[in-house]
N, C-alpha and C positions, 0 to 999 in steps of 0.2 A: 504494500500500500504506500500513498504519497500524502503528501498534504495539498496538492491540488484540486482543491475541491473544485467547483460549481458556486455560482457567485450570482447576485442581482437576480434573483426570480422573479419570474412576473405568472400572475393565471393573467390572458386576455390582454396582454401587454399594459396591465395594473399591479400595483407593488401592493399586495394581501388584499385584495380587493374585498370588501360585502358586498351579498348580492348580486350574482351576475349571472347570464343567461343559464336555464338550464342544459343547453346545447353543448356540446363536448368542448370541455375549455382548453386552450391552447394555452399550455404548459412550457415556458425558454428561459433559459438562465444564460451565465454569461461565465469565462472562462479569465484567467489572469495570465496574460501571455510575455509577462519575466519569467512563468514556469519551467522555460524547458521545453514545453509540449510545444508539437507543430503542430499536430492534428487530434481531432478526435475519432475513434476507430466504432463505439458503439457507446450506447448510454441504455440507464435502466431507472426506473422512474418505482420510486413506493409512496403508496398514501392509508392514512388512517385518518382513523375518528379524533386521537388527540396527539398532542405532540409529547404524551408520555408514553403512549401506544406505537409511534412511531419511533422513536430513541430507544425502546426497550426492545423492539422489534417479537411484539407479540402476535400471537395467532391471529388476531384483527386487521392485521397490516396487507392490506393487498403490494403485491411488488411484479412488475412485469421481467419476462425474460430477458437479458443482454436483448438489445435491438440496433442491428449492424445496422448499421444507415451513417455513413462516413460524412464528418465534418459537422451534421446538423445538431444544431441546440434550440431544437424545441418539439414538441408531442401533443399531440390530441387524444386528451383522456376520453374514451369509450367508456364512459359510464351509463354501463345496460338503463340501469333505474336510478336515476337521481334523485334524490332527497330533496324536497324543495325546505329553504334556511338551515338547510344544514351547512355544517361547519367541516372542512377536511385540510387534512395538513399531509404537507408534501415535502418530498426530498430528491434529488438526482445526484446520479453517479455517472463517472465517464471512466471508460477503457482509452488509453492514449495511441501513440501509432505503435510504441512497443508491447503493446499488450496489457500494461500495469494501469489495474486500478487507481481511480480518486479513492479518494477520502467523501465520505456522503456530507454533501453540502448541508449547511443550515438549515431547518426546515423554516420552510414556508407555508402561506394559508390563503384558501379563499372560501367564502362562503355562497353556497346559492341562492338567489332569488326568490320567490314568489314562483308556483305551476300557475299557466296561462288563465288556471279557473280560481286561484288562490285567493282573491283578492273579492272578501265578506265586507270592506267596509262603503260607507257610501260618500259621494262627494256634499260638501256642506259649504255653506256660506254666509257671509251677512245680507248682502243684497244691495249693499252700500253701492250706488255704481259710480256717484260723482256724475262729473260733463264731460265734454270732449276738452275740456282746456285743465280743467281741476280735478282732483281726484278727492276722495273722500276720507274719513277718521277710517284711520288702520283697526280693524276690527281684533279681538283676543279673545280667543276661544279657549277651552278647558275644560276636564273632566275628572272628576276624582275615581279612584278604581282600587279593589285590591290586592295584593300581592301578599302569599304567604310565607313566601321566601326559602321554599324548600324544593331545590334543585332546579335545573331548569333556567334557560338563557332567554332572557325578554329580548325578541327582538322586534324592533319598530319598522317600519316600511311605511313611504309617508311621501305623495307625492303632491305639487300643488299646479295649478293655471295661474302665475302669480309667483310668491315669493314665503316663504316660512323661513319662522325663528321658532325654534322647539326648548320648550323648560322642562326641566321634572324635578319636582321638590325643588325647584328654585337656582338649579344649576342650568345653564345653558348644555346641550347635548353632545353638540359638535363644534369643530371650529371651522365647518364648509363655512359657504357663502352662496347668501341669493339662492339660494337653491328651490326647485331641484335643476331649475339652468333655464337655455333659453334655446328653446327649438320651433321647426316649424310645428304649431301647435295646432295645425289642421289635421298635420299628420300624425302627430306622436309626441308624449310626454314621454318624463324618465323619473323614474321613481328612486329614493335614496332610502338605502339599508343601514342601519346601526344597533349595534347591542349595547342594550340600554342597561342592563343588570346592573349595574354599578349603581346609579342614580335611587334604584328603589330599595324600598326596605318595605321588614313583614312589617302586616296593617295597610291602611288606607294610606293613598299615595295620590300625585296630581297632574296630567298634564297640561301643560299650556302653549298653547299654538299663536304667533301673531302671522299676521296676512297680509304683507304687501303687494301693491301692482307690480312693481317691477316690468319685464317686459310685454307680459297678456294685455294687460289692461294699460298701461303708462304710457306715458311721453316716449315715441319709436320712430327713428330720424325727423325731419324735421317740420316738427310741431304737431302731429298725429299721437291722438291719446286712441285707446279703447278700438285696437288695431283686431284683435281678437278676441274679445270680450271687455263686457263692462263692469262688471265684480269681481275679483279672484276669489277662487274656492279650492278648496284641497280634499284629502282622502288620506286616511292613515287608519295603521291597525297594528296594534301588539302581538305578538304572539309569547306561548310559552313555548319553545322549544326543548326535549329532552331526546335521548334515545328510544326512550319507550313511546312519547305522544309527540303531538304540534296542536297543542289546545290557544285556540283563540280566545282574547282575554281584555284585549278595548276594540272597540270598531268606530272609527266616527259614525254617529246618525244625531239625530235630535235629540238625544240623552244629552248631548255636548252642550255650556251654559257660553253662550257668547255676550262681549259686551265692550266697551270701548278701550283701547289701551291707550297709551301713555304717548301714541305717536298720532297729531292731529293730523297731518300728509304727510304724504312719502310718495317720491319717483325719481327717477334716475335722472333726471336732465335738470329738474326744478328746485331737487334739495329737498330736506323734512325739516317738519318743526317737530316738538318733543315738548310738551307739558310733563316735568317727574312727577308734580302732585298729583295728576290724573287717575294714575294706577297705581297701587300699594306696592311695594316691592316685595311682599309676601304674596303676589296674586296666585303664585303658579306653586303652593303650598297648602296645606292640608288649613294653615293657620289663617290663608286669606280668602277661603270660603265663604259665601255670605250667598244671599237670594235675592239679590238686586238684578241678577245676568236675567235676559231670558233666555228661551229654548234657541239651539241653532236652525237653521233654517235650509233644507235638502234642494241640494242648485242641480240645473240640468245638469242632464246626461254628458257626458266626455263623448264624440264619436271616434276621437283618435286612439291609436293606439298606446298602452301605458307601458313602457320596456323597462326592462333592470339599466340604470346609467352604468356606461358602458367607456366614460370617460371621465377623467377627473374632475373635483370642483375645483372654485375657484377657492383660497385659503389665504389668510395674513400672511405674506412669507417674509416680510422684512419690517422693520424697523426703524424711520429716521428723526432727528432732533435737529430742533432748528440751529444754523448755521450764524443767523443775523436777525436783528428785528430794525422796524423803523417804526417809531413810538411810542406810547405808554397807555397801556390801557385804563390807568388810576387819571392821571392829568390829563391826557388826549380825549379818554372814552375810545381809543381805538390805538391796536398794533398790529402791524404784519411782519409776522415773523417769513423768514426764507431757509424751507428747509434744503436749499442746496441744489436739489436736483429736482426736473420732470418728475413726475410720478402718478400712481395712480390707486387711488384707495381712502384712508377715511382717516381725520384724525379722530386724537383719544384726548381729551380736557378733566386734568383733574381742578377742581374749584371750591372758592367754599364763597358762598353768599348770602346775601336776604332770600327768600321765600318768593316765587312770581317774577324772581330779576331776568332781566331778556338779555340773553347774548344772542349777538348777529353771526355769522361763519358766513366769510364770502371767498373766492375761491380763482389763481391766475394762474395764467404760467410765467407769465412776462410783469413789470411795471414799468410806468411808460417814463418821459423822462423830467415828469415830478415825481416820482417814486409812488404814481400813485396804481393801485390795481389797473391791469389794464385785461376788459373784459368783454369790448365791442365781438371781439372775434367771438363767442360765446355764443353770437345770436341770438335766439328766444331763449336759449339755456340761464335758466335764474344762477342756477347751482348756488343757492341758498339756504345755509342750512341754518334753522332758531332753535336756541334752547332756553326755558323756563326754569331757573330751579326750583329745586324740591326749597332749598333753606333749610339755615340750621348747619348741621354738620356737612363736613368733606362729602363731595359726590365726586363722580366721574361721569361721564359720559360719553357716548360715541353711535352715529346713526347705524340702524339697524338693516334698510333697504336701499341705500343711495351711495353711489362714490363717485369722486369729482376726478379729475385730474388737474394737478394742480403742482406748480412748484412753491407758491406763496398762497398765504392765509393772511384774511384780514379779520380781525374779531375787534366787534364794536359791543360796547356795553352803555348803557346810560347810567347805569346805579357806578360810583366811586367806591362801591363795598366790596364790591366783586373781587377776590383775590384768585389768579393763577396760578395754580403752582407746580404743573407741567401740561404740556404739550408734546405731545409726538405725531408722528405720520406712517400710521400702519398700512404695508405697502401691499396690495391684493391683485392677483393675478392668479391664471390656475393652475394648478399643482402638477409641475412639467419640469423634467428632467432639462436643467440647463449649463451642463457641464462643458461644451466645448468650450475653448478658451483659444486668445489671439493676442499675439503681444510680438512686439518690432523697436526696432531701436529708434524708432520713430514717434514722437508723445503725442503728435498729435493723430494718427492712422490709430495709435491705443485708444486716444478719443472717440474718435469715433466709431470704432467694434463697440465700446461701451456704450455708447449714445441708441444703434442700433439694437443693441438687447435690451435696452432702458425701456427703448419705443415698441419691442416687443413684448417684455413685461405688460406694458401698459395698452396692450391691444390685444392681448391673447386672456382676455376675460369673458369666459363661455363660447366665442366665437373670435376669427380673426377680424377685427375691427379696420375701418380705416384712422378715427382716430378718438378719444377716449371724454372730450371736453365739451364739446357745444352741440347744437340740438342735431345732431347725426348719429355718427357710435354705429352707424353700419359695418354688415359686412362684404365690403366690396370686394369686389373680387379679384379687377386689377389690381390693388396694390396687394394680394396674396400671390397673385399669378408672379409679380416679379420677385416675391421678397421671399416664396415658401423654400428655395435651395438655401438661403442664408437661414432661415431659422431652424430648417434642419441638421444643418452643420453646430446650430447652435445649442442642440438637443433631441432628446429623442421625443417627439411629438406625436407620433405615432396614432395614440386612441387619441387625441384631440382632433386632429386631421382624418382621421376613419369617422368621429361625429361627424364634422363639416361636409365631407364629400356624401355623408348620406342628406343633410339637410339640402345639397346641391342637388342631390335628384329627386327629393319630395318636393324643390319649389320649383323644376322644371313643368315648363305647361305641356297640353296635353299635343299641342304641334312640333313641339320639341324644341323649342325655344330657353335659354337659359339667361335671368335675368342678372343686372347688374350687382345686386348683393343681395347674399345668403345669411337666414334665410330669409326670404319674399314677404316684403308686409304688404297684407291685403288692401290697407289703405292709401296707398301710394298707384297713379295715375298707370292706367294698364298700356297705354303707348311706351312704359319702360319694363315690359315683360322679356325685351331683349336687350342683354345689354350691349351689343355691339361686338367689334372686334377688341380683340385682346381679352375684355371683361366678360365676356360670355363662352371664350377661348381658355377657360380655366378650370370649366369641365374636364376637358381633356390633357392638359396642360399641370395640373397641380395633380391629375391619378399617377399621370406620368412621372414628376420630377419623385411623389412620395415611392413610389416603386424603386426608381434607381437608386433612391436612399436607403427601402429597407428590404428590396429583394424579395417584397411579398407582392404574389403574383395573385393571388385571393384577393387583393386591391380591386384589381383591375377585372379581374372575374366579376365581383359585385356590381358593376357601375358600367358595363361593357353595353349593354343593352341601352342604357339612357344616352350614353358617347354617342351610339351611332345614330341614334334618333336625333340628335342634336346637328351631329356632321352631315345626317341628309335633309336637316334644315337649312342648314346654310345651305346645300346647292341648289334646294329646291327653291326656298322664296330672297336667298340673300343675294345671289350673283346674277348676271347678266354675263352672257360671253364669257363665264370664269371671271368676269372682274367683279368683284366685292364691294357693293354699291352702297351707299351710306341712306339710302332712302327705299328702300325696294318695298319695303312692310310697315318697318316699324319707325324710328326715329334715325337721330344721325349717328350715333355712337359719341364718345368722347375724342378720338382721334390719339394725339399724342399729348396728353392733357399734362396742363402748367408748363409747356416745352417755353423756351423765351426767345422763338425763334419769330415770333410775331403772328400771323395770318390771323382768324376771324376769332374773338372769344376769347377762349382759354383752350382749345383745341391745338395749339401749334402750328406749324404755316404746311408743314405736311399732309398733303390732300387724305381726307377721310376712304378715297376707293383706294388710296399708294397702301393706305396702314391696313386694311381690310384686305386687301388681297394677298399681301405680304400676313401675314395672320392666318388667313385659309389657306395659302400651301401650307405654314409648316403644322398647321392643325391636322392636314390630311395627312402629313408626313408621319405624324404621332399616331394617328389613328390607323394607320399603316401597320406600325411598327408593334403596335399593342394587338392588332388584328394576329397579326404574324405567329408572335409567342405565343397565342393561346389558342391555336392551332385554327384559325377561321381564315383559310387560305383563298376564298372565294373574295372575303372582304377585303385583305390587303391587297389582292390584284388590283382591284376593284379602286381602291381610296389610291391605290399608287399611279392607277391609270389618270384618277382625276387632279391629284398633285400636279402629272406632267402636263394635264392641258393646264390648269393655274399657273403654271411656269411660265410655258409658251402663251398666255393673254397676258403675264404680266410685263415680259419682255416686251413683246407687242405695242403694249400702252405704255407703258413707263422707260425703254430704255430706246435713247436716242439712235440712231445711226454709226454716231462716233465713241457709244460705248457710255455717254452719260448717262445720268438719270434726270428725268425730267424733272424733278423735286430734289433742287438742290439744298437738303438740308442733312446736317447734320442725321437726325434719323432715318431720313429716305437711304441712308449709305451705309447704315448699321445695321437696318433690317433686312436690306438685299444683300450683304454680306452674312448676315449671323445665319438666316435660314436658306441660305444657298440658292439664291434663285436667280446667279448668272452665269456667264458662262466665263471658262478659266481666262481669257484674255480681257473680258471686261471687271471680274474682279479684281483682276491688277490697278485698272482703272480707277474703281469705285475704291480700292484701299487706296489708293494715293489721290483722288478729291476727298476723300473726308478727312485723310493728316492734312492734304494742304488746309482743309477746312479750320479743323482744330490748331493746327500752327498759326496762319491768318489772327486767329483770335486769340494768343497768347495761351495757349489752353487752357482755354473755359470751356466751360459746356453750355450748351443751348437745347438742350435736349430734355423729354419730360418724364413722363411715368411710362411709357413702353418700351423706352429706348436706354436711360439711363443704366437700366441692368445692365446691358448688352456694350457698353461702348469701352471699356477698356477691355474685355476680353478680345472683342473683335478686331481693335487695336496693334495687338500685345499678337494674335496669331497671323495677323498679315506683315509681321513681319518688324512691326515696331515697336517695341517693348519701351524703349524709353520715352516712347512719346504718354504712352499709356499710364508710367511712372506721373509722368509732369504732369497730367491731367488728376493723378490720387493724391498729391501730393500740392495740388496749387491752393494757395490760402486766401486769394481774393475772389472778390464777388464774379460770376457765379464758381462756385465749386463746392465740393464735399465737406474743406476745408474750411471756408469762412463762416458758416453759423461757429464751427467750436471758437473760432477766435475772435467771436462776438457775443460769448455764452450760452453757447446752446450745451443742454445734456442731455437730450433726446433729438431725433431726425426730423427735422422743419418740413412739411407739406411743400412749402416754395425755396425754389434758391434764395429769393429776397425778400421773406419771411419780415426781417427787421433789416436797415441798414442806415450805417451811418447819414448819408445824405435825405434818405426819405422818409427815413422813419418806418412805419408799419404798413404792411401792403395792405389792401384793399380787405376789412375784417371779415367780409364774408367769403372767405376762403382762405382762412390765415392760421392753420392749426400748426402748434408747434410740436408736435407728437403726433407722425405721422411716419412709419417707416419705410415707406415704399421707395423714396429717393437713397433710402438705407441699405437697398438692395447688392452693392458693390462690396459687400462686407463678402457676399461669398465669393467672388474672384480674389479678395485677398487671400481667403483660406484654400482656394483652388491655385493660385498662381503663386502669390507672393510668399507664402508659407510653401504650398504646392501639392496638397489633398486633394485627391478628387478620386471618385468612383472609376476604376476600368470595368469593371461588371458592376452589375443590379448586388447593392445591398454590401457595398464594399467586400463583395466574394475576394475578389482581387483591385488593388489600391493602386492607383498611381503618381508614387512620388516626383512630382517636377516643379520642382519651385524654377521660377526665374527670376536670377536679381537684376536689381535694376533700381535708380532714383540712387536717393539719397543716404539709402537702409545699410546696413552693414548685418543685420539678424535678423532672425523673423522663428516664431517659434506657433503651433499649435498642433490643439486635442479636439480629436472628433468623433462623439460615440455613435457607433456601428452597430447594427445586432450582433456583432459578436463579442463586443469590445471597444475602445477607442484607440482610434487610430493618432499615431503621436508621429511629428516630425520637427527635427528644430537645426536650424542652418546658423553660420556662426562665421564672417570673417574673419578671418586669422593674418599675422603680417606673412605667414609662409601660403597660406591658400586659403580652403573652407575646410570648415569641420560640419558633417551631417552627424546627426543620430536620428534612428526611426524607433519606431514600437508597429510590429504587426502583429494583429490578436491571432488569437489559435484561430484555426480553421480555415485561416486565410492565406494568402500570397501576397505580392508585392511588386511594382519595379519601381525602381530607385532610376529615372533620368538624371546622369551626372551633368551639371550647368555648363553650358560655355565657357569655356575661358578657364576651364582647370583640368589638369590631365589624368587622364583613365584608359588603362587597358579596353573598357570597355564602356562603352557611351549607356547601355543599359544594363543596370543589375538585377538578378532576377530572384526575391528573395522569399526565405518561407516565414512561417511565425517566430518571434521573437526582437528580440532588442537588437541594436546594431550601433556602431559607431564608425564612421567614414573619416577619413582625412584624405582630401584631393590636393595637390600642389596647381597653385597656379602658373598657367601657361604662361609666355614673357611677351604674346603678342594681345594688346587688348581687344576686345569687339567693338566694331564701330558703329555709329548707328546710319541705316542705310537711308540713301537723299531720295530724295524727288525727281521724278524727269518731270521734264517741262510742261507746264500749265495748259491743259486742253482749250 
């Protein structure tokens, strides 16, 4: 035996999940590949009822045989008869390539769901429905119940249309959030699992439930309340679970005493107020029972489906204190403190005051330059949140259904009694594996990697957002479509990205149309059921990039049916002659949105049919490609045939005589280069107008949300690497560089967001957490580090950094399903030094850089650590010129 266990388990690619499908759960752990081991030669998999049953390895333990399946780390437990809330605990072992046993990993747990009949309780409500502009007193629900306390795991199951905060005996239950999340709710809710045992004791016991809108009912981009409904209502049910039974033990119905809590509004765009004298703080205890509640009241029927959540919540995950304040709340009646960075989540105010005293919570990212809140960009978003105190002794507080984004807080009080005596900013986003890491000898390229997962943090709450502060908060799809390679390298995102791609094909219409953000509010004008090219391009586009990150081909099985309904939408009502027309159906699309290349709007000067058709090739190309692997040989002829005619109309209409493009911009020469749609003598062309283009302009960029992905890679492989450098690397307006050197900590929606001469652009489109122009963060960790996928799922890795700029190092980690993948480069006054890390299971090649000597230009390597030392060559690279001006 060894000590190389089996490491990071996951059931359903969740760390010990409750609750989850009863359908055969997929079982993967993860390997440490400093071990020694190259490969894995077979694995065996045991599970039991406890994890004393499991360690002691008694007659209960189920254990499968050795199962030879070389390299894989993961298993689909065939569980004949599943237990619905049962509990099972798990372990894996690995045979290596020489034969020798692991050591049996840690055990693990998941627990199962609800059977699709399980669910005895009913949905309940207040009935409160408010207006389409306001919403109503947060209603609190509760029931007393009892428990004898003899064996047997309470487990709760509790879903709502709307938003819950669950008590018992007076303890909060979880530390999720917003829950149970926010889906398309025509189609389906998700219910959340918890064992509650801890909270009760024998005798009479309490629940208490509060009921925000949240997304059903609330404020849903912009300025649309009661998208889905007019009251939220929920469902929940205890059970007792043992060995021997599953005795049902609360149910919501009318038994439940409903009555007003302590929060007068709540929504997520608007802010909450909070009265503490409203509600007793003993309400959700046996002590604060009284007969004042009435009965709850039985809300329609659900038609959607109710699933076990199948993806993380959203959770507190960080902590920050302010950095600065400007003024005094005793003398002023108002301070705004600056906690430092972008962020996105709720503060926490401990206080002590009079009884009925009003604090105000107002909420920025920016302040203008009187130092005073600056919140025009907010729009109708209040983001206002009041609290009342109780009086008397210390309180705390902190809202229950709302979170802002915000780098600065302004709190106004009118009473001079009010004392503070902390503040913090609990930072919430959802519970995602965010370990890769990027770092350069460069401070400000570290800025901005960090600026980019700031701005993902703060938009990766329930859905990928475009941005987290004024009255929007969608899920658009373009800025996922360019950003979803970077946040993958940024983590393993997996089940949040398996939510989204299914809410992509529940708000898909029934002609096959894919709208501009997921998922689809009803209330929003049906002329945008399509979103255009690129944003409706990420149907296919984001199944795609998630596959070649995690090498799960079940992806792309699930969602293959909806793709092609979609791709024979576009030929059907999108194109004319193969050219991809901005008006054929539905509206115009966005084009190349916030480009600063000028033409009509905000669309960029690149004609709307140039971006659309550059878009349906390389959609067919993808949809080709995914046809191909999953053996539907009839389709990829098919999608490959119409690619080539898309080629040949786009040549046609777009490329001159002399090998130009008819759209001389910056992105007309990024997009016909990135998706291949000229031919080998005119790409030489089009790579050398777009450096002349970018040199012209000292390199800046003029390019917007479809392009900016794309332009230093496409740069950097035609040949010019250091042009691509000076473009990552330039610190005046417009570039990647000058928000951080005008304090940005999260990714600006505009290049000229703020600037010295104008001051703030235009507020209604001025978010400053926005990560989509963020998206260049993954070429660093492809190129300049030099990570990137040779096969699906980092099977096999290929190292190629290339240096270049100003850098002398460049170091990153990037987790894989099998491991994360490590590489870190290092000028030396004799050459470079590499080190790699390849996980088990996998391979490698190491491309050795220009300009240093190597027997051999490619290395070809198996699992494990490595250290390189190249001498460098005595002749340097040069960078290659221009011919002359077309």
């Amino acid at each position: 035996m060894n000590t190389n266990s089996p490491v990071k388990l996951q059931a359903n690619d969740l760390n010990n999940p409750e609750g989850i499908s009863l359908d055969n759960p997929r079982l993967s752990w993860e390997l440490d590949a400093k071990s020694g081991i190259t490969e894995t030669l077979a694995y065996r998999v045991e599970i039991a009822d406890s994890e004393f049953d499991l360690l002691e390895g008694t007659d209960s333990v189920e254990r499968t045989d050795w199962i030879e399946n070389r390299g894989e780390q993961s298993f689909l437990w065939n569980d004949a008869s599943p237990t619905p809330l049962k509990k099972l605990y798990w372990r894996v072992q690995v045979r290596d390539q020489d034969n020798k046993e692991s050591e049996w990993s840690a055990p693990a747990q998941f627990r199962y769901g609800l059977a699709s009949d399980g669910w005895k309780a009913k949905w309940i409500y207040a009935a409160w429905e408010g207006t389409l502009h306001e919403g109503a007193h947060v209603p609190a629900f509760r029931k007393a119940f009892d428990w004898n306390g003899e064996g047997g795991t309470a487990i709760l199951n509790i879903t709502a249309l709307g938003a819950f905060h669950v008590e018992i005996n007076g303890q909060t239950i979880t530390d999720d959030e917003i829950g149970p999340g926010w889906t398309d709710y025509n189609a389906y809710v998700v219910y959340r699992t918890y064992d509650v045992s801890k909270f009760l004791k024998p005798g009479k016991n309490v629940i208490g439930v509060m009921l925000g809108d949240a997304w059903y009912c609330g404020h849903v981009g912009w300025g649309y309340r009661q998208a889905w409904g007019k009251a939220p209502q929920f469902m929940a049910q205890i059970n007792r679970v043992s060995s021997e039974s599953n005795d049902l033990i609360v149910t919501t119905g009318t038994d439940w005493k409903l009555g007003k809590s302590n929060i007068i509004a709540s929504d997520l765009q608007m802010g909450e107020e909070c009265d503490a004298s409203l509600l007793p703080l003993n309400w959700s205890q046996v002590e604060g029972l009284n007969d004042d509640w009435e009965d709850a009241k039985i809300a329609p029927d659900y038609a959607g489906e109710v699933l076990p959540a199948f993806y993380p919540p959203p959770k507190s995950q960080e902590t920050l204190y302010p950095q600065s304040t400007v003024g005094t709340l005793g003398a002023e009646n108002r301070i705004i403190y600056n906690f430092g960075q972008n962020l996105v989540g709720r503060i926490l105010v401990t206080l002590k005051g009079p009884a009925k005293a009003k604090l105000q919570v107002r909420y920025a990212e920016r302040l203008d330059d009187k130092d005073e809140m600056y919140t025009t960009n907010l729009r109708t978003a209040k983001n206002l949140d009041v609290y009342h105190l109780r009086g008397g002794e210390e309180e705390s507080w902190q809202t229950r259904f709302t979170v802002h984004g915000f780098q600065y807080v302004e709190l106004t009080c009118e009473s001079e009694e009010v004392e503070i005596f902390n503040i913090q900013a609990d930072v919430l986003y959802n519970d995602l594996d965010l370990s890769g890491t990027f770092e350069c000898s460069h401070p400000l390229l570290n800025k901005l990697h960090q600026n980019a997962k700031w701005g993902q943090k703060g938009n990766f709450v329930e859905i990928p957002t475009d941005c987290p502060q004024r009255n929007e908060r969608l899920g658009w799809t373009g800025d996922i479509l360019v950003y979803m390679e970077t946040a993958l390298y940024h983590g393993n995102s997996i089940a949040f990205f398996k939510k989204w791609l299914r809410d992509m094909r529940d708000s898909q219409s029934k002609d096959g149309a894919i709208p501009p953000f997921i998922p689809w509010v009803p209330l929003v004008e049906d002329n945008m059921r399509d979103g255009g090219p690129s944003w409706s391009d990420a149907h296919v586009s984001c199944a795609w990039t998630l596959y070649m990150h995690t090498g799960r081909q079940e992806l792309l099985e699930q969602h293959y049916d909806s793709m092609v309904r979609y791709v024979d939408y576009l030929l059907e009502h999108q194109t004319v002659d193969y050219i991809r027309m901005p008006n054929t159906k539905s509206w115009q699309g966005f084009g190349d949105w916030l480009a600063q290349d000028g033409g009509v709007g905000l669309a960029g000067a690149t004609p709307k049919d140039f971006v659309g058709t550059a878009f349906l090739a390389n959609t067919l190309a993808e949809i080709s490609k995914i046809a191909d692997l999953l053996g539907y040989g009839t389709d990829a002829a098919r999608f490959t045939a119409e690619r080539e005619k898309t080629v040949e109309a786009f040549n046609r209409r777009f490329v001159t005589a002399e090998g130009l493009l008819a759209s001389n911009t910056q992105t007309a020469y990024i997009l016909a280069l990135k998706f291949d749609l000229l031919s080998e003598k005119n790409r030489q062309i089009a790579a050398e107008e777009l450096v002349r283009n970018i040199r012209d302009r000292d390199w800046h960029l003029t390019t917007g949300f479809v392009s900016t992905v794309h332009i230093c890679d496409v740069v950097a492989s035609a040949g010019y690497l250091e042009d691509a450098y000076k473009l990552l690397e330039q610190e005046t307006y417009p570039s990647w560089l000058f928000p951080i050197t005008n304090g940005a900590t999260t990714i600006w929606e505009r290049w000229d967001g703020w600037t010295p001469d104008k001051g703030f652009q235009d507020p209604d489109m001025n978010s400053f957490n926005h990560y989509a122009l963020g998206a260049v963060v993954a070429w660093m960790f492809k190129t300049v580090v030099g990570i990137r996928p040779e096969e699906a799922g980092f099977r096999k890795t290929r190292f190629e950094p290339q240096l270049g700029g100003t850098l002398t190092n460049a170091k990153g980690k990037v987790p894989t399903p099998q491991g994360h993948v490590e590489l870190a480069w290092q000028k030396t006054d004799a050459g470079l030094e590499i080190n790699t890390i390849v996980p088990i299971n996998t391979t490698a090649v190491l491309v050795v850089p220009n300009g240093y000597k190597a027997d051999e230009r490619e290395l070809e390597l198996t699992a494990g650590e490595y250290n390189f030392t190249f001498e460098a060559e005595a002749v340097p690279q040069r960078e290659e010129a221009l011919s002359a001006a077309k």
